[in-house]
ZAPA-858948 format. One record per residue (C-alpha): x, y negated, z; residue in one letter. Coordinates in steps of 0.1 Angstrom, whole numbers, plus 5000, padded with zeros to 4 digits. Layout:
<atoms>
ATOM, X, Y, Z, A
...
</atoms>
This chain:
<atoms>
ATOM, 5214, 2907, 5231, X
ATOM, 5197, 2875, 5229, X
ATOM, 5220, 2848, 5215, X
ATOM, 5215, 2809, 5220, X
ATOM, 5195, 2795, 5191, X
ATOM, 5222, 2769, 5189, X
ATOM, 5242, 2800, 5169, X
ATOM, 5220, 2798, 5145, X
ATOM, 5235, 2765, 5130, X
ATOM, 5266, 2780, 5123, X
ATOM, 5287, 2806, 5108, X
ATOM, 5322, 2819, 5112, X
ATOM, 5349, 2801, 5092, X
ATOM, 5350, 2808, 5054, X
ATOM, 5390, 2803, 5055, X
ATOM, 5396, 2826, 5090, X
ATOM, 5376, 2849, 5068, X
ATOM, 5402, 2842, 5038, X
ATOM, 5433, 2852, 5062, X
ATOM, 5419, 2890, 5063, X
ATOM, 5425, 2894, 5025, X
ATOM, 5466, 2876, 5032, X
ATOM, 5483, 2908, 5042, X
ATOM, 5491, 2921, 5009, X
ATOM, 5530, 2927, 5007, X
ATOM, 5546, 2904, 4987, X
ATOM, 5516, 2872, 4991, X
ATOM, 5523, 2840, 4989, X
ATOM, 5500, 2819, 5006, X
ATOM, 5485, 2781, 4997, X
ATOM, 5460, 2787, 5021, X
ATOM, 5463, 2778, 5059, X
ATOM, 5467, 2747, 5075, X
ATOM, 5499, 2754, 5097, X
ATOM, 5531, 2731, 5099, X
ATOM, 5563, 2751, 5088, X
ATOM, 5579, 2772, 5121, X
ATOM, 5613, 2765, 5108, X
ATOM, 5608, 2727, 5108, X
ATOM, 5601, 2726, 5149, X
ATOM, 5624, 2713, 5170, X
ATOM, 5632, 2743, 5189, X
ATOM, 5663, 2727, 5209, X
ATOM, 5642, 2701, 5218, X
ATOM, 5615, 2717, 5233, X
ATOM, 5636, 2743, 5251, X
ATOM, 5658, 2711, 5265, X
ATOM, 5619, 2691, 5279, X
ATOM, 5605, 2728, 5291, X
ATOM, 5639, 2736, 5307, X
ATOM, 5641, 2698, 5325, X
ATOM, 5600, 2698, 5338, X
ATOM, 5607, 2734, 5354, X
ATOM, 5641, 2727, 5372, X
ATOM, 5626, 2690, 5381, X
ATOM, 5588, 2693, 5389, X
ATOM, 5580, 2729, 5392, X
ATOM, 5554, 2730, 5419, X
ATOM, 5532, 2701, 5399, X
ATOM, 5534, 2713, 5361, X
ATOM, 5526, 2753, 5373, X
ATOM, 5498, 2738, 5395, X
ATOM, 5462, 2729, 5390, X
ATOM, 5457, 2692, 5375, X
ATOM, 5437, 2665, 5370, X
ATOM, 5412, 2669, 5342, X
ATOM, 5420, 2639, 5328, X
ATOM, 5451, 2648, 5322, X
ATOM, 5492, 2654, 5339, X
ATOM, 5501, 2612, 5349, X
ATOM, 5531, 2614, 5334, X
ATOM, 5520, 2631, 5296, X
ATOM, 5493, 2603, 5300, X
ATOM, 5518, 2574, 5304, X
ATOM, 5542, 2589, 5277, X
ATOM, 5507, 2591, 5254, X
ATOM, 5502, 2554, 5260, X
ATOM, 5539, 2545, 5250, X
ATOM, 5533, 2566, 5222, X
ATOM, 5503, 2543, 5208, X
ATOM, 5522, 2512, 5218, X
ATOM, 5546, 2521, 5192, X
ATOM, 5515, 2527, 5168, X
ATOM, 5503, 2496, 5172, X
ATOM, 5476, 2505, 5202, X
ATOM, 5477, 2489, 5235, X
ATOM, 5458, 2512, 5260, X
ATOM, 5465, 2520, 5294, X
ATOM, 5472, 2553, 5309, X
ATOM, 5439, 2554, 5324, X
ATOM, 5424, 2547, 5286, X
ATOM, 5433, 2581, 5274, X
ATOM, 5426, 2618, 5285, X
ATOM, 5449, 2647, 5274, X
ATOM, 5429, 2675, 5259, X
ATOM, 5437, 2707, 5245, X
ATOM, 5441, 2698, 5210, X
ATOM, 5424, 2674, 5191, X
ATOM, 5399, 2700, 5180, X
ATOM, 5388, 2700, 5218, X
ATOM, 5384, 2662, 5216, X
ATOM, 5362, 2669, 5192, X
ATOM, 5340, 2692, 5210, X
ATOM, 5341, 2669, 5241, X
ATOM, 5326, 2644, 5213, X
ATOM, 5304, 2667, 5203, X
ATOM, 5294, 2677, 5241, X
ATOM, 5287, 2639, 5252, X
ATOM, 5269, 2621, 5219, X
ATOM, 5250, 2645, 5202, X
ATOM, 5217, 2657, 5211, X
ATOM, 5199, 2682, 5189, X
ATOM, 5185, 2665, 5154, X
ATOM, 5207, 2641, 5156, X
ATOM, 5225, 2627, 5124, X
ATOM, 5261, 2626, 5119, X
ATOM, 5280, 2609, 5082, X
ATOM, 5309, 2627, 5078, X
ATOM, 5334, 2627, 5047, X
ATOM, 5326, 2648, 5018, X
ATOM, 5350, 2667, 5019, X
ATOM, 5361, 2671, 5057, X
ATOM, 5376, 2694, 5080, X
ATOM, 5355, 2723, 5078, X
ATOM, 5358, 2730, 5116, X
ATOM, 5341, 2697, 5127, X
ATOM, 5312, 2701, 5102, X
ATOM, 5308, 2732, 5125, X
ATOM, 5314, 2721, 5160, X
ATOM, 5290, 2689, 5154, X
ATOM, 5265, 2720, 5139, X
ATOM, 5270, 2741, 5170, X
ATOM, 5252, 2705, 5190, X
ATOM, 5222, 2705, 5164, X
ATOM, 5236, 2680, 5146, X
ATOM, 5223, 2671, 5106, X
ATOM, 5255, 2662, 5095, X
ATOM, 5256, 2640, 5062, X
ATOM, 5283, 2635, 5034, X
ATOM, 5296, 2603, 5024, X
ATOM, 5315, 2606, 4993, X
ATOM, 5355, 2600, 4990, X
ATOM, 5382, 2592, 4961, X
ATOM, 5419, 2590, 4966, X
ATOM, 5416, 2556, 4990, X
ATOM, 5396, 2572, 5012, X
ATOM, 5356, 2569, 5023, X
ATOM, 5340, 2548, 4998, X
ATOM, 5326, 2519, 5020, X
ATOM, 5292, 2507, 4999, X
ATOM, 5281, 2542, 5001, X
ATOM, 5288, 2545, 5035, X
ATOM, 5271, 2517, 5049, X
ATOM, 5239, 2525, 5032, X
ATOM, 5238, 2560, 5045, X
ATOM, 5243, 2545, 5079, X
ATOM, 5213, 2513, 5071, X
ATOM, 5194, 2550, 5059, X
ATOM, 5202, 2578, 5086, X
ATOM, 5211, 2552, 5115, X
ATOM, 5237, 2581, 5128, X
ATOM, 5250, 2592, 5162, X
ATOM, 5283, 2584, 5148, X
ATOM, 5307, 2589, 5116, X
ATOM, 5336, 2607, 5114, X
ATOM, 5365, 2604, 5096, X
ATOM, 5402, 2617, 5089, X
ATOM, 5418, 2576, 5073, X
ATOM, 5451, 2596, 5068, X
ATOM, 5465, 2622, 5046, X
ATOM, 5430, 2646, 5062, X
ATOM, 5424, 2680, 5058, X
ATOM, 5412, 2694, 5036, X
ATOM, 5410, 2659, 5009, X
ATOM, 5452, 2647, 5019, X
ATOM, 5437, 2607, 5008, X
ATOM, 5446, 2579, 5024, X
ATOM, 5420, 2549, 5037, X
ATOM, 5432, 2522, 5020, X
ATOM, 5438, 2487, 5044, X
ATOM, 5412, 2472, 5030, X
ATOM, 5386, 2499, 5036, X
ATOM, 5397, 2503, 5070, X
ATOM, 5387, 2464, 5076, X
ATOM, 5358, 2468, 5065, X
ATOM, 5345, 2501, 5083, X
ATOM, 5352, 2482, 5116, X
ATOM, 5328, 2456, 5107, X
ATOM, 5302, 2475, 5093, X
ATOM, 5308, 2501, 5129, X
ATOM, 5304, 2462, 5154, X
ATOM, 5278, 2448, 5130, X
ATOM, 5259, 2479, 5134, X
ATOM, 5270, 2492, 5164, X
ATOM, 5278, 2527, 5149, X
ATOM, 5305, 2547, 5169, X
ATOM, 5331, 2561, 5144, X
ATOM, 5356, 2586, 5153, X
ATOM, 5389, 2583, 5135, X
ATOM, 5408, 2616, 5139, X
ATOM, 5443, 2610, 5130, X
ATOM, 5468, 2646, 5134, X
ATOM, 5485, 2633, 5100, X
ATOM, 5491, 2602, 5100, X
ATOM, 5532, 2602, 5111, X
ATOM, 5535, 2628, 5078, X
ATOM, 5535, 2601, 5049, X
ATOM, 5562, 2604, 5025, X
ATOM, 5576, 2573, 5013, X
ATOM, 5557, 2544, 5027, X
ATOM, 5539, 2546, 5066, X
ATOM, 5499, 2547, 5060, X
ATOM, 5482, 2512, 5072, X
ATOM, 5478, 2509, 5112, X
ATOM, 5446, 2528, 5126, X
ATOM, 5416, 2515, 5125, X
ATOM, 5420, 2516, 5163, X
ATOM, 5450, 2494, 5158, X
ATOM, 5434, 2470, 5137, X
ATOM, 5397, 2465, 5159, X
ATOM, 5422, 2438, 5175, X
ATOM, 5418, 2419, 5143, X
ATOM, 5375, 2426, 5146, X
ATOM, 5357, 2415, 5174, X
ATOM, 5332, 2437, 5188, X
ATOM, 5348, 2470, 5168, X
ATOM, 5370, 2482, 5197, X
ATOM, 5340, 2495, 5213, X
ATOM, 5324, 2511, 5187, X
ATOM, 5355, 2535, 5184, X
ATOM, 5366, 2570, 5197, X
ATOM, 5401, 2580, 5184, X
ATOM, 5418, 2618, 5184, X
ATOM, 5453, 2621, 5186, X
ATOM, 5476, 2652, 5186, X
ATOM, 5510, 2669, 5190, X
ATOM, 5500, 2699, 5171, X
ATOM, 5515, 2689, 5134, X
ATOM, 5542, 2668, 5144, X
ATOM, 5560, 2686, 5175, X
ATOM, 5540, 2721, 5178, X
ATOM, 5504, 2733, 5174, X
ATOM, 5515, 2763, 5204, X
ATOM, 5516, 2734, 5232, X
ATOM, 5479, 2721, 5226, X
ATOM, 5485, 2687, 5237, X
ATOM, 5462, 2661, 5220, X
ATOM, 5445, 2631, 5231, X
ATOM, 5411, 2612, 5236, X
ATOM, 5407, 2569, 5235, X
ATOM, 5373, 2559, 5238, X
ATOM, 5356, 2532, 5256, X
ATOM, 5351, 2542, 5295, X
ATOM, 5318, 2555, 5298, X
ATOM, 5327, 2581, 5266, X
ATOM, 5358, 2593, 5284, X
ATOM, 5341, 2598, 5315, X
ATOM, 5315, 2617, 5298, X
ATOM, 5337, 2635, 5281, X
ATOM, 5361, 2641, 5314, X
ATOM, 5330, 2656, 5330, X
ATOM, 5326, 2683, 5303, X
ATOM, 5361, 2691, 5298, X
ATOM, 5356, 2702, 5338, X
ATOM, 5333, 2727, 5328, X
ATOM, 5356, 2739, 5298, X
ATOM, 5392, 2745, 5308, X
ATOM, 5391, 2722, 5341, X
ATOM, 5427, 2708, 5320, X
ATOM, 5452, 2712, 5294, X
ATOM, 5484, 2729, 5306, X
ATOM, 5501, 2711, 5329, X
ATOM, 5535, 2725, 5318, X
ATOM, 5525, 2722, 5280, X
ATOM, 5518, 2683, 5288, X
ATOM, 5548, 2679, 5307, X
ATOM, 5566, 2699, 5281, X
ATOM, 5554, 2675, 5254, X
ATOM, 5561, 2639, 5277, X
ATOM, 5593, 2648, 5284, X
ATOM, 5603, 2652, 5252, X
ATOM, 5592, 2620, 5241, X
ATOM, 5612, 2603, 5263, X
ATOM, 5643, 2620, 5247, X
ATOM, 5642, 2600, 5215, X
ATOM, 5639, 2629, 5193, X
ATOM, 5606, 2628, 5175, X
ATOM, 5616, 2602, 5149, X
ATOM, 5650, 2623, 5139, X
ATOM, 5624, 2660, 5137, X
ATOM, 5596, 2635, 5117, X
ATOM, 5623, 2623, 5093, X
ATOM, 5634, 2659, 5082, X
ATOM, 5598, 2671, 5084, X
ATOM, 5588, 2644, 5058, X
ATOM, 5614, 2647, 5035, X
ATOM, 5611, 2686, 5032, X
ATOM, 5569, 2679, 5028, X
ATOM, 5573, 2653, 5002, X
ATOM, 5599, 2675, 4979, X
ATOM, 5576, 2702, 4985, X
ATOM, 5543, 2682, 4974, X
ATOM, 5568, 2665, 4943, X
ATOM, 5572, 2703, 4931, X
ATOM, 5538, 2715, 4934, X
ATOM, 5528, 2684, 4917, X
ATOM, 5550, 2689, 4886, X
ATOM, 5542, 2730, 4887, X
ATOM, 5506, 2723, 4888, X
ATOM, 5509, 2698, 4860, X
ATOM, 5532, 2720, 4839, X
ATOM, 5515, 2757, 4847, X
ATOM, 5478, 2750, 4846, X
ATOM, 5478, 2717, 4826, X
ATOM, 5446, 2702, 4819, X
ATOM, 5426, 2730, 4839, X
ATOM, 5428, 2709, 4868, X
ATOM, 5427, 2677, 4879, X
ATOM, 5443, 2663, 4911, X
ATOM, 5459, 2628, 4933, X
ATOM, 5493, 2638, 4945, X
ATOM, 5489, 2629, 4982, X
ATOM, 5513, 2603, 4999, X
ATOM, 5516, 2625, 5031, X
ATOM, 5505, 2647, 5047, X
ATOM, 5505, 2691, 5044, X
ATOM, 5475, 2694, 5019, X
ATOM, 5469, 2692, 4978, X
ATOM, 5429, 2686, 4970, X
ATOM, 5420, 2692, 4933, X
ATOM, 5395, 2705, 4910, X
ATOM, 5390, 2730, 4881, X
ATOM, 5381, 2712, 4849, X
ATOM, 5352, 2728, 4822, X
ATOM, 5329, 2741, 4852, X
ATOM, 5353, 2767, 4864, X
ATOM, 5341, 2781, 4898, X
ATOM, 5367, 2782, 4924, X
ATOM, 5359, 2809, 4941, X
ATOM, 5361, 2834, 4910, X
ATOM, 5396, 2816, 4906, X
ATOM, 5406, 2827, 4941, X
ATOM, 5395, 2863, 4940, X
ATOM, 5414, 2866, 4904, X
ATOM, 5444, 2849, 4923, X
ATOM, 5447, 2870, 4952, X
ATOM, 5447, 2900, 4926, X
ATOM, 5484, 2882, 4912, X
ATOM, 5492, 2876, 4949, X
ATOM, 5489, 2842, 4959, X
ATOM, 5460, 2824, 4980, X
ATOM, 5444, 2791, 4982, X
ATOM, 5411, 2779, 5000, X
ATOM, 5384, 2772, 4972, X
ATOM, 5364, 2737, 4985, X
ATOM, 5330, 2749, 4989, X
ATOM, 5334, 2753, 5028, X
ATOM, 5346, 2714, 5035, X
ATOM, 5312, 2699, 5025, X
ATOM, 5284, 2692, 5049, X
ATOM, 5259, 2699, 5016, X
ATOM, 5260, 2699, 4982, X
ATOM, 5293, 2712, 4976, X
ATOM, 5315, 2709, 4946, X
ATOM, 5324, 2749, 4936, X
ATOM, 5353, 2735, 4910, X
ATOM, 5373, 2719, 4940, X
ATOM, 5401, 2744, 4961, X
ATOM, 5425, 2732, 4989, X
ATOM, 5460, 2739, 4985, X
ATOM, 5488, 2736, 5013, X
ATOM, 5525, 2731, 5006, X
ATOM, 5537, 2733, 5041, X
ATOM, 5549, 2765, 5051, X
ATOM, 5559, 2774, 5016, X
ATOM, 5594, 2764, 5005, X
ATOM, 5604, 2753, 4969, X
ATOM, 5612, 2786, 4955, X
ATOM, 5580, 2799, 4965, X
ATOM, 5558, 2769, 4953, X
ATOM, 5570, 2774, 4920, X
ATOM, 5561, 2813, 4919, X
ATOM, 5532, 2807, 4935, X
ATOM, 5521, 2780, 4914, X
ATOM, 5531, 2800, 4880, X
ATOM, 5510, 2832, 4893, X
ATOM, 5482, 2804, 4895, X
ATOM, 5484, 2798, 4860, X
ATOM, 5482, 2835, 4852, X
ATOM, 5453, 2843, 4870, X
ATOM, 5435, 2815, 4851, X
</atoms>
């Protein structure tokens, strides 16, 4: 068969490749990206699912509206008004995850050749979807307050991008945080060069101790002209349940539209009973009580692999605990390749994702991802200890 050429820009996932080699007995796994099962709020769910059917059967088993179920869209905007966000119903459309708002992105700005500045590191999936459009994406560099801004701007005076992307809180795979000032700034630089940047934000209600600074979608009330020059993803998937798929798109009206006409010739719409599923719940003032527990079993879990790292493998690596979030970013010290590391780790029976992957170019080989979500206390410090041994 003749494939598109567009194929050619990409390859499959270096950590869906990873998962083959997790089904060893007896693994314990640092390596995916998941929230922990047996943190969802099961009752919860069942209670909204079990109210949407016995109320409003015929409209949530029915066709939709691409732009997503009116009520999930009004519950969405009530959502952001408690973030800080004023936007209107019709400001938002529900898609199927916020990895699909990011292919609608994708879908409606990028033309082939085009530049993109993304962070280096990022999520590995968007280096590929923005790829998969014939996009050159570019790196901008990070440390533990996020995107570093001089750097930034002059790749964007230098490549005059499509847009920039970025993950301000707690991202995957890098778990920093934009600092407030940063954030300021990036909305001034985006209106003084009228550069459309995409703030992705899946992690932002998983901090530990302190909330991170409002959005930068939040703030562009505070910068005139910035409002415009934004596109913002939002999602259910790590703070109610990844399985419902409900995650959300504000952009300025002519993006959205764009991007409603191309979600018509993806999935027509997100689940009308996974959206009605997801606004009911919200209205039953249970999300902050399931966030609460869900940070405080995260940030105990982050304290411990902070202190086993430090106390099992020492000097050999170097890390910035995260203040939120489901992920540990750090680096092998002396020139030690990651990758080797991994292989020699699997052999004692624990996983990680080694960094290579999360970079657009130029990627640092000593840096490896590490995930403290789905693994409880007791298995953090095993894990951690077979780290050291397969050092």
């Amino acid at each position: 068969m003749q494939f598109a050429d567009r194929l050619q820009n990409v390859e499959t996932s270096a950590i869906r490749e990873l998962f083959k080699l997790l089904g060893k007995p007896g693994i314990i796994s640092f390596a995916g990206g998941f929230p922990d099962p047996s943190l969802f709020d099961v009752e919860g769910i069942r209670e909204a699912t079990a109210a949407v059917l016995r109320d409003t059967p015929g409209p949530v088993l029915q066709y939709g509206a691409t732009e997503g179920y009116g009520p999930a869209r009004e519950q969405l905007a009530r959502f952001m008004a408690g973030k800080g966000v004023q936007v209107a119903p019709e400001g938002l459309i529900v898609t199927t995850g916020s990895q699909q708002a990011l292919d609608l992105i994708g879908k409606t700005m990028i033309s082939p050749g085009d530049k993109v500045i993304v962070e280096a590191p990022t999520f590995l999936a968007t280096i590929q979807c923005f790829r998969l459009y014939g996009a050159h994406v570019i790196g901008a560099p990070i440390d533990a307050d996020g995107v570093l801004v001089e750097p930034l701007e002059r790749l964007i005076a230098e490549h005059r991008p499509k847009l920039v992307y970025l993950i301000p809180n707690f991202g995957n795979p890098h778990g920093a945080m934009l600092s407030l000032e940063r954030r300021r700034r990036i909305l001034e630089i985006a209106a003084r060069t009228g550069t459309l940047v995409v703030e992705d934000d899946p992690y932002g209600e998983l901090y530990f101790d302190q909330p991170a600074p409002p959005s930068l979608l939040a703030l562009s009330a505070q910068v005139p002209g910035s409002r415009e020059w934004l596109a913002h993803c939002g999602s259910m998937s790590k703070i109610l349940s990844p399985g419902l798929r409900v995650g959300w798109l504000i952009a300025q009206p002519a993006l959205l539209a764009n991007a409603t006409m191309c979600k018509q010739f993806s999935d027509a719409h997100t689940s009308n009973l996974t959206q009605a599923t997801a606004a009911h719940y919200l209205t039953l003032n249970r999300l902050e009580g399931a966030l609460d527990q869900v940070r405080k079993v995260y940030a105990e879990r982050a304290r411990v692999m902070a202190a086993r790292l430090r106390a099992e493998l020492g000097d050999a690596i170097t890390f910035d605990a995260p203040k939120g979030g489901m992920f540990f970013w750090a680096r092998l010290t002396g020139g030690r390749d990651a990758s080797a590391f991994a292989q020699r780790a699997i052999e004692k029976l624990v996983a990680f994702v080694p960094g290579a992957p999360f970079f657009a170019h130029d990627p640092d080989l000593s840096t490896l991802r590490l995930s403290f979500a789905t693994a409880d206390v007791a298995k953090i410090e095993e894990g951690i200890a077979r780290l050291g041994q397969a050092l």
